[in-house]
C-alpha positions in Angstrom: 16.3 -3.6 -7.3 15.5 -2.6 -11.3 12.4 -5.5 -10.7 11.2 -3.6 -7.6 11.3 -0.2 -9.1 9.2 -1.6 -12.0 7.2 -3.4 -10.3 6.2 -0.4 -8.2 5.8 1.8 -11.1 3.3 -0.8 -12.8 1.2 -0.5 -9.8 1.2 3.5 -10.3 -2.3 5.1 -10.9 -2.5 8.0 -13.5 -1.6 10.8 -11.5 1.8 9.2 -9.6 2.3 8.1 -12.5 2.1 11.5 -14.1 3.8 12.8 -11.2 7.0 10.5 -11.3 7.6 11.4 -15.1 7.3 14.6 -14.1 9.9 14.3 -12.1 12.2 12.5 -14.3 11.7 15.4 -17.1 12.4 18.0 -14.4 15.0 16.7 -12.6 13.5 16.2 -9.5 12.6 19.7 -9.8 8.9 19.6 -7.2 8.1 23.0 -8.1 9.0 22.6 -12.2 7.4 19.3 -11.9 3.8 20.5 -10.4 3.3 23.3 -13.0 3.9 20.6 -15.7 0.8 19.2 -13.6 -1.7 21.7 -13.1 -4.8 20.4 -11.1 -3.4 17.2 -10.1 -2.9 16.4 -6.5 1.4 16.5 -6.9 1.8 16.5 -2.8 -0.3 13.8 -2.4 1.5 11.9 -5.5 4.8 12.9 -3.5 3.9 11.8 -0.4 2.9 8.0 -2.0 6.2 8.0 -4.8 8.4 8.4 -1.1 6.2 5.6 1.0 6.5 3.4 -2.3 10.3 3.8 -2.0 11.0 5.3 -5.7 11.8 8.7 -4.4 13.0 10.2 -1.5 14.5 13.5 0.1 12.8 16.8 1.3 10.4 18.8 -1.2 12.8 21.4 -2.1 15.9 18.4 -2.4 13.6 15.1 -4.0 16.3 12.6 -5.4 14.5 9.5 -7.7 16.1 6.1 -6.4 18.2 4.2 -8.9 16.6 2.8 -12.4 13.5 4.8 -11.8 14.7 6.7 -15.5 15.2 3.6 -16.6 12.3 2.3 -15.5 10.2 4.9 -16.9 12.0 5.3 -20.2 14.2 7.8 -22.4 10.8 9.2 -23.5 9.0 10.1 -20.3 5.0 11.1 -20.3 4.0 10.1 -23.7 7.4 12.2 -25.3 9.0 11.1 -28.1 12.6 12.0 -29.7 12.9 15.7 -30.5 11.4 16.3 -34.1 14.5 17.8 -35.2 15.7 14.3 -35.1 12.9 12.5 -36.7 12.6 15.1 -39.5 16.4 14.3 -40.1 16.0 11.2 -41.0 13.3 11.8 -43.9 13.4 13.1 -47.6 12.7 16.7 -48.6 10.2 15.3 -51.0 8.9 13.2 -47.8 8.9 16.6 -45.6 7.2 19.1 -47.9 3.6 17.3 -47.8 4.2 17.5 -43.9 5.4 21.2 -43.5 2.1 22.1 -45.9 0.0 20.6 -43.6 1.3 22.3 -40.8 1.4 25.3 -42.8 5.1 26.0 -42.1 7.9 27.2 -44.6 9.4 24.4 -46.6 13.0 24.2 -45.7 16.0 21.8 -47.2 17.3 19.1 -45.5 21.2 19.3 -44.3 23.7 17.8 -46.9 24.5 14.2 -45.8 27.9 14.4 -44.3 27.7 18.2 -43.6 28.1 19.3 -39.9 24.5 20.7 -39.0 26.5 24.4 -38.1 28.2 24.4 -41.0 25.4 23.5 -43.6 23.8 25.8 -45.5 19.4 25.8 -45.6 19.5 25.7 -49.4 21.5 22.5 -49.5 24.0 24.2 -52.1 26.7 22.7 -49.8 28.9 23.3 -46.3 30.1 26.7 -45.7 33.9 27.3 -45.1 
């Protein structure tokens, strides 16, 4: 079954294939889902994604079939991990360049070891 799904998905033009993500980051949510999409034809898309087997259910109850997610990815539509993450993983003297740039406060990084609630933004160390 995971081969058909991606099979069909390959075969997806731009906006199913915009549609279906959309889907997948809403939850199946149609309405959530079309104002992610404005100006797209998300009906049409519907109607195809159910004949095409890799949805199904009523507008207001759409269900994706099994390994469309995975199919599709942990980072639907182009998304990549939350930047929260990615800025974790990088130096303070790495991230000051890059919050410049984006003209944003410079901030510390949380101590290593340090629950993220507990740490304090100036790096002096976990509060009690």
């Amino acid at each position: 079954m995971r081969t058909s799904v991606q099979r069909a998905i390959d075969g997806l033009d731009a906006t199913r294939l915009a549609t279906l993500e959309a889907l997948v980051l809403t939850g199946s949510d149609l309405a959530e889902a079309a104002a992610l999409l404005p100006g797209l034809d998300v009906a049409g898309a519907v109607d195809e994604l159910r004949a095409l087997g890799l949805i199904w259910g009523e507008d207001d109850h759409l269900h994706l079939v099994n390994h469309v997610v995975d199919a599709i990815g942990p980072y639907p539509a182009g998304l990549g991990r939350p930047a929260a993450h990615l800025f974790a993983a990088v130096s303070d003297v790495t991230l000051v360049p890059v919050l410049r740039t984006l003209d944003l406060p410079p901030a510390g990084q949380p101590r290593s070891g340090c629950p993220s609630s507990r740490c304090s933004p100036t790096r002096t160390g976990c509060r009690s």
